[in-house]
C-alpha positions as CSV (number, residue, x, y, z in Angstrom):
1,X,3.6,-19.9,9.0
2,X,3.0,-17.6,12.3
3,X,-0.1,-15.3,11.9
4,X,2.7,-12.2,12.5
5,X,5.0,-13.4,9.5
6,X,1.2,-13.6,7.7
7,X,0.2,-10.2,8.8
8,X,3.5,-8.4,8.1
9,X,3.4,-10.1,4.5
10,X,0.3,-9.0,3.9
11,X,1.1,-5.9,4.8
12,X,4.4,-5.4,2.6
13,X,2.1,-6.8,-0.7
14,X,-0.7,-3.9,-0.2
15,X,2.0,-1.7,0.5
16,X,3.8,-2.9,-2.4
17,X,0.7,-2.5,-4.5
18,X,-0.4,0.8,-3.1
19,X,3.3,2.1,-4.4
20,X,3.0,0.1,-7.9
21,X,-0.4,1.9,-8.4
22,X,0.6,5.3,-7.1
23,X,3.8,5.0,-10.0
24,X,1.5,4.0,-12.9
25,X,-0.6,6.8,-12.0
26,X,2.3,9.5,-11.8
27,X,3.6,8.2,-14.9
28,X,0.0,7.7,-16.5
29,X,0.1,12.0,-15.8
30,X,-3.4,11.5,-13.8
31,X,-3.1,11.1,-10.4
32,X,-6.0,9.7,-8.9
33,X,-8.0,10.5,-5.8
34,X,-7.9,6.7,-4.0
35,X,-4.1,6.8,-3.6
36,X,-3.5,9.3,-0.8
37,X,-6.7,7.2,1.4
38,X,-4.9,4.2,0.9
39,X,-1.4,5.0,1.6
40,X,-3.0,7.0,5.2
41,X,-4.3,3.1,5.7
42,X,-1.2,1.2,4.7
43,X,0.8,3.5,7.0
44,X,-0.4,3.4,10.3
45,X,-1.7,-0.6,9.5
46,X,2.4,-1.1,9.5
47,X,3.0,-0.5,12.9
48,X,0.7,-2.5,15.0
């Protein structure tokens, strides 16, 4: 597999991750202070 197809899978599971986390939290009713540093990472990581 080419390093890009690695890089952008990588980047689809945190993403994927960071969204599953952000929904148990919203659910959970406490939101917690990681999730908006993490998204601000996955974000910008996505377009390289």
């Amino acid at each position: 597999m080419s390093p890009l197809m690695m890089r952008i899978f990588t980047l689809v599971g945190i993403a994927l991750a960071a969204t599953s986390m952000q929904l148990k939290a919203r659910a959970d009713g406490a939101p917690e202070p990681g999730f908006q540093p993490l998204s601000a990472i996955v974000v910008p990581a996505a377009r390289p």
